[in-house]
TORGU-929957 format. One line per field, with one value per residue: residue number from 1; x, y, z of N, C-alpha, C in turn. Coordinates in steps of 0.1 Angstrom, whole numbers, m for minus. Each point is the difference from the previous one (the first is absolute). Layout:
nr = (NUM,...)
n_xx = (X,...)
n_yy = (Y,...)
n_zz = (Z,...)
ca_xx = (X,...)
ca_yy = (Y,...)
ca_zz = (Z,...)
c_xx = (X,...)
c_yy = (Y,...)
c_zz = (Z,...)
***
This chain:
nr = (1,2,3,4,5,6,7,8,9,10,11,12,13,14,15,16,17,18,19,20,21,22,23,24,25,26,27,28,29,30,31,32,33,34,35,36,37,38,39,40,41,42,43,44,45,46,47,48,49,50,51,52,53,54,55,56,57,58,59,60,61,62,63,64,65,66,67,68,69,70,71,72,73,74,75,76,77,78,79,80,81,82,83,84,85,86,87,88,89,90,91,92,93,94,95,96,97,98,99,100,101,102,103,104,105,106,107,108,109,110,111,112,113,114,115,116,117,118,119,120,121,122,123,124,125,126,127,128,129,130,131,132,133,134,135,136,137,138,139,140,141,142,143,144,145,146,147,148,149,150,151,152,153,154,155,156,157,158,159,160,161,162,163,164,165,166,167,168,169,170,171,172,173,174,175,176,177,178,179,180,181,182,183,184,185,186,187,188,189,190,191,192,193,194,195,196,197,198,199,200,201,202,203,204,205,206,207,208,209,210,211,212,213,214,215,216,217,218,219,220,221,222,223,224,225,226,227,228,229,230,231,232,233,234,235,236,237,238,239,240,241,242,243,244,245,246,247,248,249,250,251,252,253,254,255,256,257,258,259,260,261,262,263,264,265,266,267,268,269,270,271,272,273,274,275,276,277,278,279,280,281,282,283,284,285,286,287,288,289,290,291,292,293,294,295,296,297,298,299,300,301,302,303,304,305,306,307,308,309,310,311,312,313,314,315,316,317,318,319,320,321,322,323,324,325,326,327,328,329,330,331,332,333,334,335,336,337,338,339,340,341,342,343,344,345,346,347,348,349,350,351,352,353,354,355,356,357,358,359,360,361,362,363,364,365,366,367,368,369,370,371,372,373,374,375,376,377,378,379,380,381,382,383,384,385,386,387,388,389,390,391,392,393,394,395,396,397,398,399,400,401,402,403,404,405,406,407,408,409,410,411,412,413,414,415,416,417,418,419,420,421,422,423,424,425,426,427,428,429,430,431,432,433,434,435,436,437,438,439,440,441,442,443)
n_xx = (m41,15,4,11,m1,11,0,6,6,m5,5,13,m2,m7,9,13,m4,0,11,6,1,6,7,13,5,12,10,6,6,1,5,m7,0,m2,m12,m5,10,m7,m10,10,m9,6,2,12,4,m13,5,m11,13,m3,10,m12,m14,m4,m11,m13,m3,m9,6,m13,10,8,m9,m3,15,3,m11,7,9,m15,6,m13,2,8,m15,9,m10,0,7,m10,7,0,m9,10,0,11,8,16,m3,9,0,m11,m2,m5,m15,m8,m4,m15,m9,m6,m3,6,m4,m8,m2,2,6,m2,m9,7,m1,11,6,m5,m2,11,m3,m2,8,1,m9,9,10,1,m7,11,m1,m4,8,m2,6,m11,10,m2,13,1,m11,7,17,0,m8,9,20,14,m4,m14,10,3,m17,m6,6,12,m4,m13,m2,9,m12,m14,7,8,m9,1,m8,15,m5,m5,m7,m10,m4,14,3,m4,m7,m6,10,14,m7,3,12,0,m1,11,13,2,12,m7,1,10,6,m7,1,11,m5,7,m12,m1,11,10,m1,m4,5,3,1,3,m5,12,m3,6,9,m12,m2,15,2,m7,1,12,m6,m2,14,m6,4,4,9,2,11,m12,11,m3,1,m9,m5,m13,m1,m9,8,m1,3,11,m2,0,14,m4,14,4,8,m13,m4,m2,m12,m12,m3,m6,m2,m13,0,9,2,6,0,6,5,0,10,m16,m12,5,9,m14,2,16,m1,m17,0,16,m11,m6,9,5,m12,m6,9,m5,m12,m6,11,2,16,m10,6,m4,4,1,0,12,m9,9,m15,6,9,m11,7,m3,m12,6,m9,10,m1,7,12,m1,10,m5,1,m6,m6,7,m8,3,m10,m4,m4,m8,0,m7,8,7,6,0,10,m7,12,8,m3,7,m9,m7,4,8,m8,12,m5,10,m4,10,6,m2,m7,m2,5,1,5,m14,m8,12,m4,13,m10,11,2,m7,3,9,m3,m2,5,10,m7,m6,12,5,m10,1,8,7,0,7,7,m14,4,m1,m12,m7,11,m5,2,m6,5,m8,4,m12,m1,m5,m8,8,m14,14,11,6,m8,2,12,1,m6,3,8,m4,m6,6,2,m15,0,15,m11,2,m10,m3,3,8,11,10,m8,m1,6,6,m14,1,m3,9,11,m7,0,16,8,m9,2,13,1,m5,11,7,m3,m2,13)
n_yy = (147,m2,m2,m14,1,m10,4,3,m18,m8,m5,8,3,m17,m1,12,m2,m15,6,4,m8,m9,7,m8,6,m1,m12,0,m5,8,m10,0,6,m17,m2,m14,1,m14,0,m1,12,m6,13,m12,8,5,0,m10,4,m6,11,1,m2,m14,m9,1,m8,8,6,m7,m7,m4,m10,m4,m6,m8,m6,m4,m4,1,m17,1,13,1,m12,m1,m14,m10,m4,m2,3,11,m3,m1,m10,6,m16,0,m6,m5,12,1,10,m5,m4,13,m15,4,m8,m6,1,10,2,m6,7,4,0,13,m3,m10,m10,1,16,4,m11,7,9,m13,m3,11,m2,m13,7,m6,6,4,m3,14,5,11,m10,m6,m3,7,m1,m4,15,3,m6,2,12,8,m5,m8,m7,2,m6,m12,0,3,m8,m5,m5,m1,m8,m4,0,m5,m18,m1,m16,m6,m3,m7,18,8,6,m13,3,4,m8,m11,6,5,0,m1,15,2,0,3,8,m1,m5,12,m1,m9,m2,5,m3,m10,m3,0,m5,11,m2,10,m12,m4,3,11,m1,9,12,8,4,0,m9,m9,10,2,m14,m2,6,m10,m14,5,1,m10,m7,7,m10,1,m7,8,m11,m5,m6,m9,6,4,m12,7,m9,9,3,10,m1,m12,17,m3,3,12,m10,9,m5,8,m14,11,m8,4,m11,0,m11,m3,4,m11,4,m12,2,m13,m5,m9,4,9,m8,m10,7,4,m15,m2,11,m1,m12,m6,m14,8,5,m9,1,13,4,m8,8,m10,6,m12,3,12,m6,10,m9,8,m3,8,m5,3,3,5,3,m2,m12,0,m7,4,m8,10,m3,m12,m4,m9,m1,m11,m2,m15,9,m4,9,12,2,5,3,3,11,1,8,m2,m13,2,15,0,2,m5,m6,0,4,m14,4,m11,m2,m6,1,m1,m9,6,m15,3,m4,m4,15,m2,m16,m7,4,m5,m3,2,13,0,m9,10,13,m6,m6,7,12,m8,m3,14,3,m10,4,13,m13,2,7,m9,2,m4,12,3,6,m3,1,m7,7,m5,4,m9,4,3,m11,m12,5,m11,m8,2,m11,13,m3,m10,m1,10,m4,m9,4,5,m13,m4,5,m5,m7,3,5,m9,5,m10,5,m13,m5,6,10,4,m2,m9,m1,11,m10,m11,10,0,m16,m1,8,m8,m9,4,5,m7,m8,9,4,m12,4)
n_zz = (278,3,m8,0,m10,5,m12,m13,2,m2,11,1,m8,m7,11,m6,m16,6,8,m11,m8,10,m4,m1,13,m11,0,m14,2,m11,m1,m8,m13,m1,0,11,5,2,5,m13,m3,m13,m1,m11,m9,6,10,7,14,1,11,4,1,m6,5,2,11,m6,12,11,12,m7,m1,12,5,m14,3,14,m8,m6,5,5,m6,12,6,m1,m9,0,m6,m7,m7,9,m4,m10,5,2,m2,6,m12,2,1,4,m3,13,m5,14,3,m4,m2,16,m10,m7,12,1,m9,7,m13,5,12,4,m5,8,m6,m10,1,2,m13,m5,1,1,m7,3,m1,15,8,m2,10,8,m8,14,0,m6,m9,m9,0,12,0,m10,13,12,m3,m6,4,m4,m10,12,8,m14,2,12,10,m2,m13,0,7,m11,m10,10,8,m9,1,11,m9,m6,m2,m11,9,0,13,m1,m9,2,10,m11,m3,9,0,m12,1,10,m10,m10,9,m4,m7,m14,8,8,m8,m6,11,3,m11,m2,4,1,7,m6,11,m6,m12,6,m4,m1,m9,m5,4,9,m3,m8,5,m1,m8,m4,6,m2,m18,10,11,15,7,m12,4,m15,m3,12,5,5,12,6,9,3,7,2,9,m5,m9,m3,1,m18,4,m7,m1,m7,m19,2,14,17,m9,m6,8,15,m1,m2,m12,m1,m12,m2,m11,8,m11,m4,m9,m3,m3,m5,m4,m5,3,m4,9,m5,m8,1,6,3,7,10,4,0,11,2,m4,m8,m1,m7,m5,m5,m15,m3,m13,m7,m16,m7,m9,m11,m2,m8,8,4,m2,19,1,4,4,4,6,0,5,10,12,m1,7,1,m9,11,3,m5,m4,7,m6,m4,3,m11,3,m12,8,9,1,m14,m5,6,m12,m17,m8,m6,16,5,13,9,14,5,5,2,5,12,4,m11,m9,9,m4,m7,15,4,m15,m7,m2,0,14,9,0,m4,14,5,m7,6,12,m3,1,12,10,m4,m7,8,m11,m5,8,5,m2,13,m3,15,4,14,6,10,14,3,5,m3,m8,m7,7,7,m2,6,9,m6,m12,6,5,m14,m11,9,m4,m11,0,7,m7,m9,12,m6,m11,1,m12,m7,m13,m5,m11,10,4,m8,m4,m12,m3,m13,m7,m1,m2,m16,m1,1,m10,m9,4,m1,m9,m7,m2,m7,m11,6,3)
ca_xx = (10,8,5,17,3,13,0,m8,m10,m16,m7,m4,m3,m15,m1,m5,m10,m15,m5,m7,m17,m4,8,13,14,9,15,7,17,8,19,4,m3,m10,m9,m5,10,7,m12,6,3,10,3,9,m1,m12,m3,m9,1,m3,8,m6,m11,m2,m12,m10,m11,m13,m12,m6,5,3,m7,0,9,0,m13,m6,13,m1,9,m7,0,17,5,3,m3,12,m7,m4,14,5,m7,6,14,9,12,6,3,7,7,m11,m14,m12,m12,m3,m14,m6,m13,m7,m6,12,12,1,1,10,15,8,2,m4,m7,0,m6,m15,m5,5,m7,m11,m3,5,m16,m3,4,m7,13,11,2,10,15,7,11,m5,3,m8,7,m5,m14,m5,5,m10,m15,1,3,8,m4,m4,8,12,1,m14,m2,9,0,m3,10,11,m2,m3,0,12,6,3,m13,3,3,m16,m5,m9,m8,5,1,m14,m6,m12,3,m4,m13,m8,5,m7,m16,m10,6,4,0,0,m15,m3,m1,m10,m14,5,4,m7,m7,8,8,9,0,6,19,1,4,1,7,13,3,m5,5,m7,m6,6,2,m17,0,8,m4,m16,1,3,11,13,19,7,14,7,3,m4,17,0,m8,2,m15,1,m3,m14,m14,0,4,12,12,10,9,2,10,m3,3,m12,m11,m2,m9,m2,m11,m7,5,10,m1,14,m4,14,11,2,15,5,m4,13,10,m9,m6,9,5,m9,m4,8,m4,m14,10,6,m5,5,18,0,m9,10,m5,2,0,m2,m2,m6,4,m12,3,m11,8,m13,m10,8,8,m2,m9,m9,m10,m8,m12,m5,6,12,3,5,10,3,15,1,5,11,m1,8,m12,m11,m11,m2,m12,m4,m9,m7,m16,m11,m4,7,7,6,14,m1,m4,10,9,m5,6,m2,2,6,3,14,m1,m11,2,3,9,11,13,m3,m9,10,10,m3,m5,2,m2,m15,m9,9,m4,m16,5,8,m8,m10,3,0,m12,m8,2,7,6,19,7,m7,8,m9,0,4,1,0,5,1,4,m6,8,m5,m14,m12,2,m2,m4,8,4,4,m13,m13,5,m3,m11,m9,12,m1,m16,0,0,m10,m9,10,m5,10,m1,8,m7,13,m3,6,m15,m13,3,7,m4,m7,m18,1,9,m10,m10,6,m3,m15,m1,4,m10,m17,0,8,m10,m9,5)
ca_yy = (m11,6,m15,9,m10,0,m4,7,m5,0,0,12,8,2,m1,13,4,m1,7,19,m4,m5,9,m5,8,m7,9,m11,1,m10,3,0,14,m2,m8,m14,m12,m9,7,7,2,9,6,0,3,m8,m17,6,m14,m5,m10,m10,m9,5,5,m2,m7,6,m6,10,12,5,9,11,15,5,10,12,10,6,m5,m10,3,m4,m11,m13,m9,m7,m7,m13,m10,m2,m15,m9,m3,m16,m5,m6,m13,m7,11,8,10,m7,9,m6,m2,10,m11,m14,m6,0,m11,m17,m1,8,m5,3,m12,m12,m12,m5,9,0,m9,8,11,m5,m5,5,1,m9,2,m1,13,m4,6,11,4,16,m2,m5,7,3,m17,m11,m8,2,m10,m10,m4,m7,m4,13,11,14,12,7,4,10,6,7,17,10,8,5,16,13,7,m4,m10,m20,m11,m6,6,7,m6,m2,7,16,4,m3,m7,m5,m18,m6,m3,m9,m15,m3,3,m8,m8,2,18,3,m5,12,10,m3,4,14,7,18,0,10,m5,9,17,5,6,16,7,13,10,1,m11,m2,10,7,m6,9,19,9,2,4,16,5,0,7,m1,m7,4,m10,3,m2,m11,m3,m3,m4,2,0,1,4,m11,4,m4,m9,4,m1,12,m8,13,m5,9,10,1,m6,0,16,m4,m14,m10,m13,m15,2,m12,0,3,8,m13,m7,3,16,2,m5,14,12,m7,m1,4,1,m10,m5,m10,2,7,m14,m8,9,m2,m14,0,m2,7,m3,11,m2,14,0,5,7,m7,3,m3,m2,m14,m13,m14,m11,m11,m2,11,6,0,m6,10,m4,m12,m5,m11,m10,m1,m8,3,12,18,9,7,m8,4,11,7,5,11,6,m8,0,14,3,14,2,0,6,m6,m6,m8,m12,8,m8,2,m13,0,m5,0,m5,m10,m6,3,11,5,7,12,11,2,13,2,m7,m17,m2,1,m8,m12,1,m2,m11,m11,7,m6,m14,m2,5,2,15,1,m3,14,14,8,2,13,6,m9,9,m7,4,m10,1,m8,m7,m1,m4,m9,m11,m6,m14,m5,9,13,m2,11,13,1,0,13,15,5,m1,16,7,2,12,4,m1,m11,m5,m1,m5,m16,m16,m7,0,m6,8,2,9,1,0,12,7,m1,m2,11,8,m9,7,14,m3,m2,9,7,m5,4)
ca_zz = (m2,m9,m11,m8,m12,m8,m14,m10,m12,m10,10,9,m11,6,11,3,m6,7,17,m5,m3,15,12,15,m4,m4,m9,m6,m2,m9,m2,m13,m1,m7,5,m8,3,m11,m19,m5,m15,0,m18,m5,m14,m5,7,13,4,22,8,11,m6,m15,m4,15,2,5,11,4,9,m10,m8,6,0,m16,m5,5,1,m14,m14,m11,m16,m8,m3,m12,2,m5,m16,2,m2,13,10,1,9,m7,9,m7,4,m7,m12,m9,8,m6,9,11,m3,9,4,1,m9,m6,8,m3,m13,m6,5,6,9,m2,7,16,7,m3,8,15,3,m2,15,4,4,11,9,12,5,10,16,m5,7,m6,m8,m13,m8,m12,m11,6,m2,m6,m6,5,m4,m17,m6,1,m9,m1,9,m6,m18,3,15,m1,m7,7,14,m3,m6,1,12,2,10,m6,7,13,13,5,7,m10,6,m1,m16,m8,10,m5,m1,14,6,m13,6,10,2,m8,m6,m17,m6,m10,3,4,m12,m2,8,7,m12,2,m12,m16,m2,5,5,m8,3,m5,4,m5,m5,6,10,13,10,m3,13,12,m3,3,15,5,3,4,7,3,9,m5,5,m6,4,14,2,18,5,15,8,14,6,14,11,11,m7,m15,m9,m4,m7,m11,m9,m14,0,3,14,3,m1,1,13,5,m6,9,m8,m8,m7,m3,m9,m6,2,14,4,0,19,13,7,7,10,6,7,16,m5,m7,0,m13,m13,m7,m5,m14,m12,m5,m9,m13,m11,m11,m13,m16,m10,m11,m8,m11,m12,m10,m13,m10,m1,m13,10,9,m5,6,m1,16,1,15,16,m2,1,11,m1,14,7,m10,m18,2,m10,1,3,6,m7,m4,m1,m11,4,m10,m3,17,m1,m6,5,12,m11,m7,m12,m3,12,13,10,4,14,8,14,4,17,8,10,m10,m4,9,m10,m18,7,1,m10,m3,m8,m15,1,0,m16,m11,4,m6,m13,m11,3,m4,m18,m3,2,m7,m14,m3,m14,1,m2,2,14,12,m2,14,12,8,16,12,4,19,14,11,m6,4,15,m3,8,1,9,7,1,10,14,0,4,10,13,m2,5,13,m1,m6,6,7,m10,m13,m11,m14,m10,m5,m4,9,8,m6,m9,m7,m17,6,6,21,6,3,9,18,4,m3,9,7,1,4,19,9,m4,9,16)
c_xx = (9,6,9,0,14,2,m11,m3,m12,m5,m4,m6,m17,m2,m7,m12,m13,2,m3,m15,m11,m3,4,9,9,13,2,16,7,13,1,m4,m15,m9,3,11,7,m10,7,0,9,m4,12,4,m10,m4,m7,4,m8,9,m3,m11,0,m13,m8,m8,m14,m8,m7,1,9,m6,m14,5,1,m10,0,14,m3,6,m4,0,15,6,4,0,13,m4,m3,10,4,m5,12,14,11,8,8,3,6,10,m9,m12,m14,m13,5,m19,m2,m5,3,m2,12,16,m7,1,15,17,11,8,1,m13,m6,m7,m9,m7,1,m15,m16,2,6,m16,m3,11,0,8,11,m1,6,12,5,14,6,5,m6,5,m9,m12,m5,6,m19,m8,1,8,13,2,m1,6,13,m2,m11,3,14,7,m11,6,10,1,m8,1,21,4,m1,m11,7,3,m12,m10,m16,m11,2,m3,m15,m8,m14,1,m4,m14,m11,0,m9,m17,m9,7,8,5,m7,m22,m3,1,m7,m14,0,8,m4,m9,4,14,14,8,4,13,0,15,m2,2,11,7,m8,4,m12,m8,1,1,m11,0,6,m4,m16,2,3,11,9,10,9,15,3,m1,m7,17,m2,m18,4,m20,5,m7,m12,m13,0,0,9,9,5,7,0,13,m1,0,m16,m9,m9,m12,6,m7,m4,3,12,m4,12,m4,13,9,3,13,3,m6,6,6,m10,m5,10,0,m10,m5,9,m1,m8,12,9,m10,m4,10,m3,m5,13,m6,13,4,m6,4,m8,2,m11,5,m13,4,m15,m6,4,7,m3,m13,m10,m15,1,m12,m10,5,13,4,14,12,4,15,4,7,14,1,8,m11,m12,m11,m1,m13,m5,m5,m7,m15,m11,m4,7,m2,9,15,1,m6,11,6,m10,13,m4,7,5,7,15,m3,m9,12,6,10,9,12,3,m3,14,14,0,m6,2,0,m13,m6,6,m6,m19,m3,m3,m15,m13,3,m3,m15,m10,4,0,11,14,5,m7,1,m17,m2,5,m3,1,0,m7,1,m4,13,m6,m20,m17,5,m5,m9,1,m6,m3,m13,m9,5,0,m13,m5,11,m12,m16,1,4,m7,m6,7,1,14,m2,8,m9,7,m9,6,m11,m12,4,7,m6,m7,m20,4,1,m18,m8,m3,m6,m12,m5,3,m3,m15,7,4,m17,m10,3,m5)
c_yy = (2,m12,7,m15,1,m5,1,m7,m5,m7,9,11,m2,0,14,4,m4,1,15,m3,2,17,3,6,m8,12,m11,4,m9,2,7,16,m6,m6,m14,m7,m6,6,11,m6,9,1,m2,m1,m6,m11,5,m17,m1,m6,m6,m6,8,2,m3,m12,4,m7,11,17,11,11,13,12,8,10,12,11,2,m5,m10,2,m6,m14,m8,m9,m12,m4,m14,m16,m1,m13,m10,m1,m12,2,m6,m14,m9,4,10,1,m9,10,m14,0,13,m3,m14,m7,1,m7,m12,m1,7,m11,3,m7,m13,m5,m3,11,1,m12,3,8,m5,m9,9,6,m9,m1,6,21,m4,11,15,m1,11,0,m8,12,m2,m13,m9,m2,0,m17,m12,0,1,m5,9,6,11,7,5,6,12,9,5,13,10,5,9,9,6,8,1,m2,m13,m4,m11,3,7,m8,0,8,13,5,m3,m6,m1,m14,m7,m3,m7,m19,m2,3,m10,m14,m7,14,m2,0,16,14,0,6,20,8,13,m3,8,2,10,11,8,5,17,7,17,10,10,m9,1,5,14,m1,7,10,8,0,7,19,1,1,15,3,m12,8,m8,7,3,m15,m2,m5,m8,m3,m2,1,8,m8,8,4,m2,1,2,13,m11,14,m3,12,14,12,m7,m2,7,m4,m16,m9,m11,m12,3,m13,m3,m4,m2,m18,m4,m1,13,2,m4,9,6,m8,m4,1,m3,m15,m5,m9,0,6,m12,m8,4,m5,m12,m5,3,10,m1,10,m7,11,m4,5,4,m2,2,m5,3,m9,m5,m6,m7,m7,m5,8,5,0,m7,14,0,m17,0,m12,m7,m2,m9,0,11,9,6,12,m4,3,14,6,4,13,8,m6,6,10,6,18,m1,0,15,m9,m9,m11,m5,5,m15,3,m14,m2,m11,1,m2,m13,m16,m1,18,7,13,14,6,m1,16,2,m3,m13,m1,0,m8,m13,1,m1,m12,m7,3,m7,m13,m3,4,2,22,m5,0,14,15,3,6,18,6,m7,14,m10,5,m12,2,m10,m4,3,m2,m11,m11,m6,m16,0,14,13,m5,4,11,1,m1,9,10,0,2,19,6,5,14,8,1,m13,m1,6,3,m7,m13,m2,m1,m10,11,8,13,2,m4,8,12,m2,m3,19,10,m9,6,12,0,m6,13,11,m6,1,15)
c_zz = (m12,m8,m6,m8,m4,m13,m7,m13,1,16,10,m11,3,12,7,m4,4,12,m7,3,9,7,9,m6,1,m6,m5,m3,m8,m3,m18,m1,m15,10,m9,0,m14,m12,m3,m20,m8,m19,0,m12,m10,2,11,7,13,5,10,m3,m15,m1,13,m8,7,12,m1,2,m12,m12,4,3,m7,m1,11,m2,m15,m11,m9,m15,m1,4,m15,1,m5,m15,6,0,16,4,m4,4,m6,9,m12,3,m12,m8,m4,6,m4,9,10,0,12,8,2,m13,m8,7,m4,m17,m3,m1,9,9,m4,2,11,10,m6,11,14,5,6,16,9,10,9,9,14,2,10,13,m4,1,m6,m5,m12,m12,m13,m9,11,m2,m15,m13,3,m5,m17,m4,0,m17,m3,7,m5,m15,1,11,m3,m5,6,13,1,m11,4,17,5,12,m4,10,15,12,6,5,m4,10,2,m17,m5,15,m6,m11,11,4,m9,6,12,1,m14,m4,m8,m5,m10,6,6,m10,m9,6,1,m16,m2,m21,m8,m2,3,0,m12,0,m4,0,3,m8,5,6,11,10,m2,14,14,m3,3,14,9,m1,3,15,5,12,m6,m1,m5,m1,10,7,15,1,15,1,18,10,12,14,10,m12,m9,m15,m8,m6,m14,m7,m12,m6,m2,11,3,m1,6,11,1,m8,10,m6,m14,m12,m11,m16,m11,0,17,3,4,13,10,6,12,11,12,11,13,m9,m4,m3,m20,m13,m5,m8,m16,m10,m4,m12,m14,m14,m14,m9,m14,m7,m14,m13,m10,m9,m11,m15,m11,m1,m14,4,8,m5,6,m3,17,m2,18,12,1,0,14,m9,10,4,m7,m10,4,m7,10,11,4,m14,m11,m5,m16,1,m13,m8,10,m10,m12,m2,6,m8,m7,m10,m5,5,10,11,7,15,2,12,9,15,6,11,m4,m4,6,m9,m9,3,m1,m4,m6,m12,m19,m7,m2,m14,m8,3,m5,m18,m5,9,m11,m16,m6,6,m13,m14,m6,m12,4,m1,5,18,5,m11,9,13,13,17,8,12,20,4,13,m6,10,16,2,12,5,17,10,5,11,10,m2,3,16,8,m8,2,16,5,2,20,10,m10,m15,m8,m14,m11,m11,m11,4,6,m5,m15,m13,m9,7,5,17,4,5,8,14,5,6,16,16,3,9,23,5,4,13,12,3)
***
């Protein structure tokens, strides 16, 4: 049985590596001349940026990989300060409570929601609705508060979308199901709390493209700088031709797996699934760019002493947030300097995603300045850009028709192992993969 993986970031990547494992014959075809897609680390004049995830959240499945691709000596842990989180509020960076117990003591919230939280434990579960968006359930069962001062910024820095559109059983369906099984979200987190608490935050030595690089040179049928241009099933025994910009793939395959954006898979489905390729194109993918900012740590009056700090729509920022990256992992600066990752656009804000490059950084600057008591007159040491036109995928209105056009594939042997399907964060991507692997492996 022959397996053609289209794409070569971090889902088709473990994908190949545990069918090697397996021992199933496979080709991976990647359009880049790098392995890992969006995991991309970069050396810039002594700066180590990430222009796609900044750091992992340790699952399981995760850290297995880690140990079996030999990279357990080159995990980096976060500083401990990562545990804290702020929002802007009112003009100024406040903590966000961590803890049940620190939300009812805490000032953050008012009054009213603090008391929210607490009956929020007697409140009855509402009927399902797969079209219940993340602002609506989260207006109902705490309050809209939390939807413009917790729920909103996060969505919009770390998943750059708008809660009033994502969908609460596509984005968080272990909420949902908390609701119905115990009643309650705060009753079910409670009960269902991961005892040694939360997940650890890492990275790599080098970055996180160290992740994919390794994977990519342990693979032995990876084809990289070759694009998939065409598929095609054959009608007398279902097997799949794929070309690519090299030419023809070097055998037939029993199964094809698309491994690849759901705007990129679109094209390769066109022509024998047009139905499943509209439904593709549909899936929203939001531009973000990312500004990097660096200044002496004598100029900035903030202690960075957290992971970063979010900005509610609310407090009309410029940015959705920003990352501390010299706090998480220090190194990543030069001696001396704060390196701050910031995030322009998303779903939210479209506009700011595609202003030109000098607006940007000038616009971030002056917000970084007036947030973070940065010294009157002190200029960025180094500023740097990069910019997706088409980012993180949105699990709105639109992902449940893809979704059910591209599983309906799986039984004319063509599957997903994407993050429009498996979800966005990389422990999914792994572990849709490792998943997948283990069904193909069982035919």
């Amino acid at each position: 049985m022959a397996i053609a993986i289209l794409g070569g970031g971090i889902s088709g990547l473990t994908l190949a590596w545990y069918l090697q494992r397996a021992g199933l014959d496979y080709d991976l075809f990647e359009a880049s001349a790098r392995p890992g897609g969006n995991l991309r680390s970069e050396q810039r004049d002594g700066y180590l940026v990430e222009t796609g995830p900044n750091s992992l959240q340790l699952s399981e499945e995760l850290a297995e990989l880690i140990n079996a691709l030999g990279l357990s000596g080159q995990v980096q842990e976060a500083a401990a300060v990562s545990q804290n989180r702020y929002v802007l509020r009112q003009g100024r960076y406040q903590k966000l409570p961590a803890s049940p117990p620190a939300l009812l003591t805490s000032s953050f919230f008012s009054v009213k929601t603090r008391l929210n939280f607490v009956r929020e434990m007697f409140r009855p579960a509402q009927p399902i609705d797969p079209q219940e968006t993340l602002a609506h359930f989260f207006s109902r069962r705490f309050g809209p508060e939390v939807v413009e001062y917790a729920l909103n910024p996060f969505i919009s820095g770390i998943y750059a979308g708008d809660p009033a559109r994502l969908l609460l059983h596509k984005t968080f369906p272990q909420l949902a199901a908390l609701e119905q099984q115990y009643g309650s979200v705060v009753k079910g987190l409670m009960k269902t709390k991961n005892p040694a608490g939360r997940r650890r935050i890492i990275s790599l030595a080098g970055g996180l493209q160290t992740l994919t690089a390794t994977l990519g040179s342990k693979l032995r049928r990876a084809h990289f700088g070759q694009a998939a241009t065409h598929l095609h099933r054959r009608a007398d025994d279902g097997r799949w031709e794929v070309e690519t910009t090299a030419g023809p793939a070097p055998r037939l395959y029993h199964h094809v797996v698309l491994a690849l954006p759901a705007y990129a898979a679109a094209p390769l489905l066109q022509e024998q699934f047009p139905a499943v390729a509209a439904a593709l194109n549909q899936v929203q993918h939001p531009p973000m760019t990312a500004i990097y900012t660096a200044y002496h740590r004598a100029d900035v009056g903030h202690p960075l002493d957290g992971f970063g700090a979010l900005n509610p729509k609310a407090e009309q920022p410029y940015a959705a947030g920003s990352i501390w990256t010299s706090s998480i992992f220090p190194g990543r600066a030069p001696a001396g300097q704060v390196l701050f990752t910031t995030f322009v656009g998303g779903s939210q804000y479209e506009e700011q995603a595609r202003q030109p490059e000098a607006a940007q950084k000038a616009a971030v600057h002056e917000e970084l300045s007036r947030l973070y008591a940065v010294r009157a007159g002190a200029e960025p040491v180094w500023q740097y850009r990069y910019y997706w036109d088409k980012a993180i995928p949105q699990f709105d209105a639109h992902i449940g028709p893809a979704h059910a056009a591209a599983d309906a594939l799986a039984a004319q042997g063509l599957h997903v192992a994407a993050n429009w399907r498996s979800g966005v964060g990389v422990p999914d991507c792994v572990r849709q993969a490792r998943q997948l692997a283990a069904t193909l492996a069982a035919r």
